[in-house]
N, C-alpha and C positions, 0 to 999 in steps of 0.2 A: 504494500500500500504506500500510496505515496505521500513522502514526509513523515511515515512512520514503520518503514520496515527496511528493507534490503531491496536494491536494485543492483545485478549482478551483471555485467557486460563480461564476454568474453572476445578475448583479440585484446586487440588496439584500437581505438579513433585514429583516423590521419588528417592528417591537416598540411597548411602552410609550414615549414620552416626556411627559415634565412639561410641556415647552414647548407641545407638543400642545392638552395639558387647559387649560393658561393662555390661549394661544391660542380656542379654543372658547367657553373661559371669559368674554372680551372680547369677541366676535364671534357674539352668536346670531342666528340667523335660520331662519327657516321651510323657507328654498329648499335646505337643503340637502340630498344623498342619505339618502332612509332607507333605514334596516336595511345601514348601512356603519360600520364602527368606523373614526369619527375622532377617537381617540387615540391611533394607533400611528403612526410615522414611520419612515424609511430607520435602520438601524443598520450602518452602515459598519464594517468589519474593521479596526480601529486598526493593524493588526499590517502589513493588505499592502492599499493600498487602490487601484483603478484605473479611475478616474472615463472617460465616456465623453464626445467630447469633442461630437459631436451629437447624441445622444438626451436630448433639451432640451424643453422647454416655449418657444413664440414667441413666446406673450402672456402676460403672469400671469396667474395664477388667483388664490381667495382663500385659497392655501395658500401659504403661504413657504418658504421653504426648500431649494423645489425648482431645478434647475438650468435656466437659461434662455440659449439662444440670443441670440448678440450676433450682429448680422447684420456690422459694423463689424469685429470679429476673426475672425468665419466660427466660432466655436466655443461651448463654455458654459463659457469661463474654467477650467477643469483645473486652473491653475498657482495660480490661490486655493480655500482650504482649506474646505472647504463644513463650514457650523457642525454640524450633525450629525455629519461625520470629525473635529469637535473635540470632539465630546458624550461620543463615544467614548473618544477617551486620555485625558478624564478619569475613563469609567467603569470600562473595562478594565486592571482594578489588577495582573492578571497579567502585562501587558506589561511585558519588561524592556528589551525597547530602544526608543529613538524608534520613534514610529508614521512610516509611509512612504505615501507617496499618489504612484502611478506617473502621468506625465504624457507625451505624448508630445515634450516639453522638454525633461525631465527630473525630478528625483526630488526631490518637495517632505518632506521630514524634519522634523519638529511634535514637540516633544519638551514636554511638559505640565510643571504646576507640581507641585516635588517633596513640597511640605506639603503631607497632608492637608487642613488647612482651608483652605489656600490652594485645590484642587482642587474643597472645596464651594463656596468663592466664587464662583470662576470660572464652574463648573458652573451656580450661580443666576444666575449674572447674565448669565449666555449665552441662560438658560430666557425669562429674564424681557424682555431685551431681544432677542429672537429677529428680530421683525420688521422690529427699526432696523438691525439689523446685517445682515440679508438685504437690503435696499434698499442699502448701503452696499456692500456685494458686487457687486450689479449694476449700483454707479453707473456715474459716468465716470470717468477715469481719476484725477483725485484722491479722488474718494470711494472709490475702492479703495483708495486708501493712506492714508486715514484709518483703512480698516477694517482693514488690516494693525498699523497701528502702536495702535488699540484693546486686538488681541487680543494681540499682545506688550506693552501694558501689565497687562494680567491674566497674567503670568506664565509665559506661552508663547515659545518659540525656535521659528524660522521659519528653516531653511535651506533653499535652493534647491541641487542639485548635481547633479552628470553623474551618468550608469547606471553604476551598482556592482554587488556580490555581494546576491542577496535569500535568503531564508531562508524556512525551512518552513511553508507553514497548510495550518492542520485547522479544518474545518467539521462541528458534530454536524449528525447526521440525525435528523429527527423520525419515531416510531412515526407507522403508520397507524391510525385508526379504523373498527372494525365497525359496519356497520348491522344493526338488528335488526325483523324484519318479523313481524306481528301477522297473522291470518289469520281472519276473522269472520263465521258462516255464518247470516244469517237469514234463508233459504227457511222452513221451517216455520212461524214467526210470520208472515210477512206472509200465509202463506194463511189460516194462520185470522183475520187481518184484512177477508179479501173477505168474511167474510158482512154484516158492518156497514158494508159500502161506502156502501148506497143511502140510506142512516138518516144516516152522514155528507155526504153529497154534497147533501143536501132539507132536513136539519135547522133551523129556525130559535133551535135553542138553542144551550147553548155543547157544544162536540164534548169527549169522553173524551180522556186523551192518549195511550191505543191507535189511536185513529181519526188523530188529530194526527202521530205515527210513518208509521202508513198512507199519511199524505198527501207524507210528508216521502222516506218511500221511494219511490214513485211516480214523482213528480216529479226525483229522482235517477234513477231505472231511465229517464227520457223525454230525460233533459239527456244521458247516457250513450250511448244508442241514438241519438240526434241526432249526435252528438259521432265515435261511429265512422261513421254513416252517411257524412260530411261527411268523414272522414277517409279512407275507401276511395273516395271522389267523385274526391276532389282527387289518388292516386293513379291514378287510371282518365285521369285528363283529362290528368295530367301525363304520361303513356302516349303521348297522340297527340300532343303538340307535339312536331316533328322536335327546335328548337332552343331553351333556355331561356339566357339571361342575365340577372343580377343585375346590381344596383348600389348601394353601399350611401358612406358615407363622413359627414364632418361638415359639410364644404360643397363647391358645385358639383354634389353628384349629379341632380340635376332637371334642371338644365342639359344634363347629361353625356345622362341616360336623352334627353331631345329631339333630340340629334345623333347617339346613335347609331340612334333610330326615324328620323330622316332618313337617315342612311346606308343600313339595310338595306330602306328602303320602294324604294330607289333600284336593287334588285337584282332588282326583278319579284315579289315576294318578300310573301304575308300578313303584316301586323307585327300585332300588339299590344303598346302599350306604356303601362306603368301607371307615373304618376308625379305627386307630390305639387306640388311648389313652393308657387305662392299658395293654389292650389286641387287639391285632390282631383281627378285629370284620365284619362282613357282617351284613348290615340291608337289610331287604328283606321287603317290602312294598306292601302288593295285592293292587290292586283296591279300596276296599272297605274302607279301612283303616287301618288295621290290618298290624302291626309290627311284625317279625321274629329277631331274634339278633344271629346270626348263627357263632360260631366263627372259624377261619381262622390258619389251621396248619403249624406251620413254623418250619422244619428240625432244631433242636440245636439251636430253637428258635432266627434263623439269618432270618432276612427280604430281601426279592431279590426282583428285577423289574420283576423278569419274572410272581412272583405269578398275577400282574394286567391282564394277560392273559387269565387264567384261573377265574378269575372273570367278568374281559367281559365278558368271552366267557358263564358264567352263567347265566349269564344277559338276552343273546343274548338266551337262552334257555327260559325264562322265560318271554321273550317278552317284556324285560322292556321299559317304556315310558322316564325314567329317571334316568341317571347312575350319580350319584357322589364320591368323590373318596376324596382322602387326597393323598397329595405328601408325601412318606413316605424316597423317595430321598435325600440325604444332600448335596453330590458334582455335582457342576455343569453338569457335562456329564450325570450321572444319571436322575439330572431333566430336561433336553435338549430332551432326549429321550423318557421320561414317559410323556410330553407336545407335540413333535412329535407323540406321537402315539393316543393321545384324541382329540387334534386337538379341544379344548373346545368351545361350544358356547361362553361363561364367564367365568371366574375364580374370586375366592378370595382370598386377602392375608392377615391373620388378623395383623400383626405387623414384626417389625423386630431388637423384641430387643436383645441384645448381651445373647448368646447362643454359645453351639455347637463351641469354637472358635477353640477347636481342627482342626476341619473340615471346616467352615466356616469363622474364623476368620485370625487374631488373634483379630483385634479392630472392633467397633461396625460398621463404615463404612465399611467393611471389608462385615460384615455380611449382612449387606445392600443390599451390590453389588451386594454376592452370590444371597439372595435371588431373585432378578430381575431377576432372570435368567428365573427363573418361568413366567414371561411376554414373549407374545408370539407376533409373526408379526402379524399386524394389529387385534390386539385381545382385548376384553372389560374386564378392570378387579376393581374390587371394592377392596377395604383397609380401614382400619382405625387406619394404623401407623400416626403419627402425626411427630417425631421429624423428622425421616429419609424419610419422603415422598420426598422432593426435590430427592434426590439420585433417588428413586423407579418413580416418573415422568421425571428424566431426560433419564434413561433406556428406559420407555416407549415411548418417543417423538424421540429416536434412532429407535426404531421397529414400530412405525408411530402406535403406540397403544392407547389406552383411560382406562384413568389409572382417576375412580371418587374415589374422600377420604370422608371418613367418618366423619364428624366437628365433633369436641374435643365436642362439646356441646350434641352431638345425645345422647351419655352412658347419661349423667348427667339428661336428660330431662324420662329415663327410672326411675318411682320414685317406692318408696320402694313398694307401696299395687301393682304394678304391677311385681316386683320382686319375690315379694311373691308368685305368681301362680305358680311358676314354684316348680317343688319337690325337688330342691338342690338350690345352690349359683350360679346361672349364671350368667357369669360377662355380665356389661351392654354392654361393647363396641361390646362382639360376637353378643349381640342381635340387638344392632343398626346396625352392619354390614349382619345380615341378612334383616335387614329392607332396607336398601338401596339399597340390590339384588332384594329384593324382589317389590319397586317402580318401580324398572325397567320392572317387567312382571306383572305390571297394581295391585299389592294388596296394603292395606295401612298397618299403622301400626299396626290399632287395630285387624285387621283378622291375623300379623304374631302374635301377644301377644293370642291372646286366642287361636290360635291354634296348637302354637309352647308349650307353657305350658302347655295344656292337651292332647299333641300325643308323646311329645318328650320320648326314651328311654334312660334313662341314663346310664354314662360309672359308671363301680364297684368302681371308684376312684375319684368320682365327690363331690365337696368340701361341705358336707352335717352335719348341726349340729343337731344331734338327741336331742328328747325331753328330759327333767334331769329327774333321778330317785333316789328317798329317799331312802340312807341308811343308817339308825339309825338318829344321828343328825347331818351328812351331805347328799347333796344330787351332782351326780356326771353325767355327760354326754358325750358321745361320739362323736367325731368330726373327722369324715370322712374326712382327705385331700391327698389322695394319689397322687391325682394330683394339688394339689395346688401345685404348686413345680416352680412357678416362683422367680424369682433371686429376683427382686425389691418391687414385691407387699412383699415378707416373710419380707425382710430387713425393710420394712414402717409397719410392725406388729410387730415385734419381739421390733421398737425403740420406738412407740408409749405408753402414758401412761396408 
């Protein structure tokens, strides 16, 4: 009740900040997401603030500020004060008592500078130094306590204490907005356009701009009629496939979609399986066991939703028992419509780590979101993202979906002599996420291990270290990783001794 109970927001608000604009300001570049407003940033509740201690970003991005995963403390530091919950108590002039930031430690207590200009200063110089002092957050343990004793040099009290008495928040609600739809009838003109068809269609002069309209409607009314035709195709086709599964995620899905077209070709069973990796690729699966790798033409080698069309619809020729597919989608509309049209038994998401920020970001919650988009109304979908799962279950319990994760512990308990089967590097976590699709339709683990490692086809770029070969008196080896090309695994190779 309001003004006399609990109002509870989860997330963030965003809003305006300056650091933002200064930010952006120093940092332009081409690649980053269009038509995304970045200048707005997290505005934290100075009043009751309660930071999460895994839904963290694993690798930076080129947003600062954001909370990032310490694999070292297993959290995203909670117990230091994220510069933005300090942006706050110095914006939030109506707060009369210290700002509180709940931890699951205990209760860190930020009580700002009581001068006015002391509150702008700070305030700027928080804006302006945002970057050094976010690296200083996530250093190591004495650059955190440089950055402690920074921001209590600017005027701040920093208590740390046990769980106390908290106190009332109120969060306003925002009005919604109307859409307002326009309605525009031009039957009549365009008939009296067909008489001058044949005189525009032969002319070697320059055409009227009634015939130019003519042309323009036309060709709209052909793009339209194509458009549903292709539309009611792909529902007709998606009619006759018994089983459809998805797969979508930031990395491992090509991977993931190859073991599980290995698994299910291994049950007697028509497969088609459509999936990206190096190359644009069709697995065609008979009955008997037998794999096809059939590869997939794409015009100036640009990917469209429409090519999934023409894949069903071969599918649906070849009588498949079981179509799997890879979301080859990035922006939300795109994946909206490619999960409208499969309408999946199940789907899986292998992770969602920061990628793609062009498109999907700019920051790893960001990427998060997007990917959720891939969860469908009331649909079954399997993961084995770990830090950003909160995010991906709280999407799914909106669409009243079942959203099961894959425990951190499943890759670990995949040990090396069973690694070994397989004829490359497959990472563990794809395989346990096949395992735990696969519990679902009654198999265990040992039938997806011996039969995902002796049926699987691999991509041309799958992360494979060939045997050494002596030449003279060294000997030298080849290491196939065209697709090892994750952001975080390269970075924990490249720093390791």
């Amino acid at each position: 009740m309001k003004n006399k109970g609990w109002q509870i927001q989860r997330g963030y608000r965003r809003g305006f900040r300056f650091w933002r604009v200064w930010h952006e300001f120093k940092n332009p570049s081409t690649g980053k997401r269009q038509s995304f407003n970045h200048v707005q940033a997290r505005k934290p509740s100075a009043f009751m603030h309660v930071p999460s201690c895994t839904v963290a970003e694993i690798s930076q991005t080129e947003v600062p500020g954001e909370p990032r995963f310490d694999a070292k403390q297993f959290s995203a530091r909670p117990h230091l004060p994220m510069l933005d919950f300090l942006l706050s108590t110095l914006s939030q002039d109506n707060l009369k008592t210290p700002a509180k930031s709940f931890t699951p430690d205990g209760i860190l207590i930020v009580t700002p500078p009581c001068n006015v200009l002391q509150r702008m200063f700070a305030y700027s110089w928080i804006s302006f130094n945002f970057e050094k002092l976010d690296d200083l957050r996530n250093g190591s343990d004495h650059e955190q306590q440089d950055f402690l004793e920074l921001i209590k040099a600017r005027g701040f009290t920093l208590d740390f204490q046990q769980y106390g008495s908290v106190l009332n928040a109120e969060f306003p609600v925002e009005p919604s907005i109307a859409n307002l739809y326009q309605k525009l009838s031009l039957t009549p003109f365009l008939f009296n356009m067909w008489s001058s068809f044949k005189e525009y269609a032969y002319s070697l002069y320059q055409n009227s701009i009634g015939q130019l309209i003519f042309f323009v409607m036309a060709f709209s009314a052909y793009f339209w009629a194509r458009h549903i035709k292709i539309s009611r195709q792909i529902k007709s086709d998606r009619a006759k496939i018994p089983v459809s599964i998805g797969g979508w995620g930031t990395r491992g899905k090509s991977g993931t979609e190859r073991l599980k077209a290995a698994l299910f070709s291994s049950l007697t069973l028509k497969v088609i399986s459509k999936t990206t990796g190096c190359e644009a690729t069709l697995i065609y699966a008979r009955a008997s066991g037998e794999q096809f790798e059939i590869p997939l033409f794409r015009p100036f080698d640009k990917a469209s939703i429409w090519e999934q069309s023409d894949v069903l619809h071969f599918a649906t020729k070849v009588k498949a028992d079981v179509f799997l597919w890879e979301c080859m989608g990035l922006t939300p509309r795109y994946v909206k419509i490619l999960r409208n049209w499969m309408d999946d038994n199940f789907s899986t998401i292998t992770n969602a780590y920061p990628d793609h920020e062009d498109t999907l970001g700019p920051t790893g919650i960001d990427v998060a979101n997007e990917t959720s988009h891939f969860i469908g109304e009331n649909s079954l979908v399997f993961t084995s993202e770990q830090n950003m799962n909160p995010i991906l279950e709280l999407n799914a319990k909106q669409k009243n979906a079942n959203l099961i994760q894959v425990h951190w512990a499943d890759g670990l308990q995949i040990t090396d002599d069973i690694r070994s089967l397989y004829p490359y590097q497959e990472h563990p976590s794809n395989i346990a996420l096949v395992c735990k699709m696969a519990e679902h339709i009654g198999l265990n683990k040992d039938y997806v291990f011996k039969e995902t490692s002796a049926r699987i086809v691999p991509d041309i770029g799958v992360l494979k270290h060939f045997t050494e070969a002596p030449i003279g008196k060294i000997s030298q080896s080849f290491v196939n990783s065209m697709s090892a090309n994750e952001r975080l695994a390269t970075l924990e190779k490249l720093a390791a001794p």
